[in-house]
N, C-alpha and C positions, 0 to 999 in steps of 0.2 A: 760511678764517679770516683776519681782517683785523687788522694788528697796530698800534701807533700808534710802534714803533720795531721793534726784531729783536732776538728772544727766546723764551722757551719755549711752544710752544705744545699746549693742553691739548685733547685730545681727551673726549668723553665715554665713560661703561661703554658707552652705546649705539650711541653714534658707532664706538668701536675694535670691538666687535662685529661690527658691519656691516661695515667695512672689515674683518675676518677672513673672514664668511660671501661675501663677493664680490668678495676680492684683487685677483686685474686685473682688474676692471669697478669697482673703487673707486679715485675718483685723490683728492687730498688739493690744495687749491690752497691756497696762504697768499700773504698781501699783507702785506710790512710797509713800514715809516714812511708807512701811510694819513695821518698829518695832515701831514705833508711834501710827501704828492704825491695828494692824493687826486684827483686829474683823469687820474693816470697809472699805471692799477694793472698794475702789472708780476708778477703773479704768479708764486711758484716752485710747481712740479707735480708730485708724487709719486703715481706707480702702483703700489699695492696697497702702500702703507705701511704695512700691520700684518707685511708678511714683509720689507719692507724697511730700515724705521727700529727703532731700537732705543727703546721706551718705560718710563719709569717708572711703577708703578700706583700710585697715590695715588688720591685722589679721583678723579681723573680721570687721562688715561694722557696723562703727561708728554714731549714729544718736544725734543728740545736742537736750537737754530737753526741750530747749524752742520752738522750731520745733512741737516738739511732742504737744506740751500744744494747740500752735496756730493751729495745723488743725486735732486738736480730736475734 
C-alpha cells in the first residue's frame, strides 16, 4: 500500500480475509510519503498482520500508522 504521507491504512474485506486465511505467508508492505521520495520506496513489512495489527472494521479494515512502524 503506497501512502502520499503516514496514516491509516485501509485494507480491504478481501484483502483482510486473505491475510487471515494465510497469516505468515501473508506480509503486508506500506510505502509512505510516495510523493516525497518516490524514487526511494522504503517500505515497512508486516508478517501475518491480521494476528498482528490491531484493525478497525469499517468499510474496510482500518490499521493506525504507528502500529505499522512499531511491528515492521
Amino acid at each position: 500500500k503506497g501512502r502520499k504521507g503516514i496514516g491509516t491504512v485501509a485494507l480491504s474485506k478481501n484483502e483482510w480475509f486473505k491475510a487471515k486465511h494465510l497469516s505468515e505467508d501473508y506480509y503486508l508492505y506500506v510505502v509512505w510519503n510516495t510523493e516525497m521520495h518516490p524514487n526511494v520506496p522504503l517500505p515497512k513489512i508486516v508478517q501475518d498482520p491480521a494476528n498482528k495489527l490491531v484493525a478497525k472494521e469499517d468499510i474496510h479494515y482500518l490499521i493506525n500508522s504507528s502500529e505499522i512502524e512499531e511491528k515492521s
